[in-house]
N, C-alpha and C positions, 0 to 999 in steps of 0.2 A: 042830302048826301051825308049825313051824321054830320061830326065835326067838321070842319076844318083844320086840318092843321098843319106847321111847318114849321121847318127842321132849320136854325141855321145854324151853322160850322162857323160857331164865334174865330177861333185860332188855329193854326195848326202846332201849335205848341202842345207838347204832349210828356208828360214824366216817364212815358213807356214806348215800348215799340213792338207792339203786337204785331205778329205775322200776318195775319189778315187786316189788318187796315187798310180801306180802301184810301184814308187820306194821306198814306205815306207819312203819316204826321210823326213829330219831332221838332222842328226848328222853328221858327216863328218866320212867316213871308215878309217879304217887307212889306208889299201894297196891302195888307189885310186894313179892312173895312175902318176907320178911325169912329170914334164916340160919336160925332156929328153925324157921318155919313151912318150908323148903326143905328141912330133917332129916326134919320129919314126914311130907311129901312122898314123901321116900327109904324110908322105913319103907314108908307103903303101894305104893310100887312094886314091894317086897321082897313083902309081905302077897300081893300079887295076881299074883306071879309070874311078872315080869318080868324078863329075863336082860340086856337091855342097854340104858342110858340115853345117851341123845342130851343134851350141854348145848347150846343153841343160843340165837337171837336172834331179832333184836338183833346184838350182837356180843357172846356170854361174854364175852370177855376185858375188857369196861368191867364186869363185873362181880366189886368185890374179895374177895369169898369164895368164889369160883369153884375155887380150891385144896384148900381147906376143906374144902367139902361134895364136889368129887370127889373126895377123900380118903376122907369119910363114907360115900360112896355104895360104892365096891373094899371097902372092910373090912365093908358088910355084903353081898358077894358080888356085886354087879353089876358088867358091863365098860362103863367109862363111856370113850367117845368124844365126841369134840368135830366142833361145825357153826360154823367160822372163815371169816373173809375173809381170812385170812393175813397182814396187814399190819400188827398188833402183834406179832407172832411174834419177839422178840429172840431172841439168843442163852439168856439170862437167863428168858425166857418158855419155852421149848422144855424148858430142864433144868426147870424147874420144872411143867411141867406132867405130863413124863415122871414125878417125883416124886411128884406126888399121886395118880399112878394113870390116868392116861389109858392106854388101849390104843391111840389110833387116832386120826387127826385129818381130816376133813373140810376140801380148802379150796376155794374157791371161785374159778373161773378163766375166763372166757367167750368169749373172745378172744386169737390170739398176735400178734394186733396194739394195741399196748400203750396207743393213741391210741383204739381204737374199746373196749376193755376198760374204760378209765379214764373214758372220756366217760358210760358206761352207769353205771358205776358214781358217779359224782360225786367221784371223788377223786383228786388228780393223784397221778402217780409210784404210783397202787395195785397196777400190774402189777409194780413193779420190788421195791414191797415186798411182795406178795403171793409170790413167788417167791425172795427172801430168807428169807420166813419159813417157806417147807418145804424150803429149803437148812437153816435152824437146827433145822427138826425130825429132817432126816434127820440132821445128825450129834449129835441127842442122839440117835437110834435109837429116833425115834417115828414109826412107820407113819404113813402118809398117800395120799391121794386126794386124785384133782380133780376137784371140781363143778360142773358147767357147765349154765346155764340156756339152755334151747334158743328164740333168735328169732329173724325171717328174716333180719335181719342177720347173725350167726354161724352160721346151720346149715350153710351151706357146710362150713364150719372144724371138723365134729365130729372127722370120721378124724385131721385133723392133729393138735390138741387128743390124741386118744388116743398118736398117735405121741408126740408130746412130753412127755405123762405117763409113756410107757416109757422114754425120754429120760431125764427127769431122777429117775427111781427111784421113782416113785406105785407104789399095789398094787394099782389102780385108778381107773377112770372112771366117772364119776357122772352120767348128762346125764339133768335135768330138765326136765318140762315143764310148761308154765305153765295153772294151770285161774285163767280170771276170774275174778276177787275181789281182795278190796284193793284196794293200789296197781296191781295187775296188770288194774282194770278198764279205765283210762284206755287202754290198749296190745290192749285184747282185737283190734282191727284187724291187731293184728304177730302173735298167735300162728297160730302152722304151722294152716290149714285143713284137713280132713280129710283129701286125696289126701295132701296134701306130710307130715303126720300119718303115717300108714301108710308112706309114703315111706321117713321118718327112720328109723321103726323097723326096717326091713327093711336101711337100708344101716349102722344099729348091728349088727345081728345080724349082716350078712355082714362085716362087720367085726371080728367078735367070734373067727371063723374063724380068722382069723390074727393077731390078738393076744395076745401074751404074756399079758395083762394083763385083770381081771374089765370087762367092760362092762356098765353095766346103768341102763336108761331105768326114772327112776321119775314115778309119776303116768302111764304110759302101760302099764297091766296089760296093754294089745294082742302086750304082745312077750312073753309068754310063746305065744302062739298061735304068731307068728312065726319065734320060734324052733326052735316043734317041726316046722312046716312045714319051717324050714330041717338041721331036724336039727344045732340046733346045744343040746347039752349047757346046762343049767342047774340050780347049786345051787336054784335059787327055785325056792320051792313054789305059792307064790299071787301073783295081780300085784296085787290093791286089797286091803292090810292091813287098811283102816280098819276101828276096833271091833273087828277081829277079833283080832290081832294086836300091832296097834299102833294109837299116839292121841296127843295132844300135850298139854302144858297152856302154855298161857298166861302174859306174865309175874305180872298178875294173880290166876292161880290158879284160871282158867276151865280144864274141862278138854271137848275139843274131838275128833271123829273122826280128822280129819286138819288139817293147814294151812289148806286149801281151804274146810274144811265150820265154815262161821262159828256154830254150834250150839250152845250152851252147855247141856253135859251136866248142871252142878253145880260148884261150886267147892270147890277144895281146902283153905279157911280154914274152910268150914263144915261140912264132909263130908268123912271119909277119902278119897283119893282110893280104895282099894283095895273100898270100898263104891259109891263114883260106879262104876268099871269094872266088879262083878257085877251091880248092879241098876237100873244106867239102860236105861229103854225102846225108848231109841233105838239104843243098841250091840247090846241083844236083837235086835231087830229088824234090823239088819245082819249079825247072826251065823246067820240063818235061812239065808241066800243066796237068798232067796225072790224074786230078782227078776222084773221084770216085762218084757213086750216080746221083743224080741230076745234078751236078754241069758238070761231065762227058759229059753228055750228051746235054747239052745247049748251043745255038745258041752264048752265051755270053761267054761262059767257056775262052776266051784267051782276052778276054778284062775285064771281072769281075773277075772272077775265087773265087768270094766267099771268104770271108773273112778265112783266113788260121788258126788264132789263135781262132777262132769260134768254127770251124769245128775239130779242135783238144782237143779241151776244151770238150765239146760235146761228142764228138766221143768216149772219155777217152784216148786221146793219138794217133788217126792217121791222119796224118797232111796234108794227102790226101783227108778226107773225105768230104761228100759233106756240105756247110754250110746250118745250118737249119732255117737261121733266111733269108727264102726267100720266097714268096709266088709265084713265079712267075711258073709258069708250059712250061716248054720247049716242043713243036711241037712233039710227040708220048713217054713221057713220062707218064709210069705209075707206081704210089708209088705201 
């Protein structure tokens, strides 16, 4: 199944308050996960066979044991990468995280207009320090990526966006898209509609052609189809992880399919997580690929499989169904 891999929402503490935030993030919970219980954590990530851990938010880096435990986490064999907004990233932050074992850092960039970037984000001057801070990673010689969440305001701006991460030394472009939920329901008017959906994905991929550099739309499994239509080469195996592959926990300690899918599996204070991930009914049941509709019946259904948190969202609740943000018509399928 390629990697494994999994996402946890160290804190909900955040320097920013992006409109699409599914964490609502901002303040700190009080129950969020302690040092000890975030070791045990690590353990069962280990247990259940996980190759790489995402720390994310929130903003890690408002979290002070954030060193520590990706410390804990390298020395018991996982490649722990970081999901940043770039704009604590010091000099001082870079060599130290390079220190603890980070392989890889995630930052976050939406705009190269520093006025329209800043405004979505709620925080002045974010572009000028989000951009300092993967100037500090690269010369501690910490890989990094830009992450770019796709809405109609920016999509214009992807290709440039990718130019200017080969620019300034990224090893990669990351453009997400946004499934409603969270803070991301208030905005569900601004996400790309299904043509301009398909759209995006078609001029990432022809994009991808001539890029130095990895491109890869996540939350829109549609581009691995895309892709192969376009005959363009990809490492990726499957385009919808969730359960399968990959799943997030919470800062909490809720452990959840994906971002999107507000689901509470079991929690990691009462439950290994490494027992949440073999024996919850609902990851069973995502790892069937038994879906339904469209999706059921298409040529791609075990390499796409359609976005999960879509088709649930949608559906009103069944996590099976088929996603509708697809145009693509499968070989004797009839709506």
């Amino acid at each position: 199944m390629g990697n494994m891999l999994v996402s946890w929402n160290t804190t909900n503490q955040c320097n920013m308050f992006c409109d699409h935030c599914y964490r609502d993030a901002g303040a700190r919970l009080e129950e969020e996960l302690t040092t000890s219980q975030a070791r045990d954590l690590i353990d069962g990530m280990v247990r259940a066979g996980f190759k790489i851990m995402i720390f994310s938010g929130g903003e890690p880096l408002m979290r002070p044991d954030i060193y520590e435990l990706a410390s804990y986490a390298t020395q018991k064999g996982l490649r722990v990468v970081l999901g940043t907004n770039g704009t604590l990233i010091t000099e001082e932050v870079a060599h130290n995280l390079k220190k603890a074992g980070f392989m890889a850092a995630g930052v976050s960039l939406d705009s190269l207009d520093p006025e329209k970037n800043d405004g979505f984000r709620k925080l002045e001057h974010a572009y000028d320090l989000a951009l300092q801070g993967m100037y500090n990673l690269k010369r501690a010689q910490l890989p990094f990526q830009i992450h770019t969440t796709v809405m109609d305001w920016n999509v214009d701006e992807l290709e440039s966006i990718t130019d200017y991460a080969v620019e300034i030394g990224a090893m990669a472009h990351h453009v997400f898209f946004l499934v409603p939920t969270g803070r991301g329901i208030n905005i569900e008017e601004e996400a790309l509609r299904v043509a301009a959906y398909e759209r995006t994905i078609a001029r990432l991929m022809e994009k991808q052609k001539t890029s130095p550099i990895e491109i890869k739309p996540t939350c829109a499994p549609q581009f691995i189809r895309t892709a192969d239509k376009k005959g363009v080469p990809l490492r990726f195996t499957k385009g919808c992880l969730a359960g399968i592959s990959y799943c997030i926990i919470s800062p909490l300690g809720d452990v959840q399919p994906c971002a999107y899918l507000d689901i509470p599996l079991g929690n990691v204070k009462e439950t290994p997580f490494d027992e949440i991930w073999a024996n919850n009914s609902t990851l069973k049941t995502l790892r069937t690929m038994d879906y339904e509709g469209k999706c059921g019946v298409c040529d791609y259904r075990e390499r796409c499989g359609g976005c999960r948190a879509r088709a649930y969202y949608y559906s009103g609740g069944n996590i099976m169904a088929e996603d509708e943000w697809c145009l693509y018509q499968p070989l004797g399928w009839k709506k």
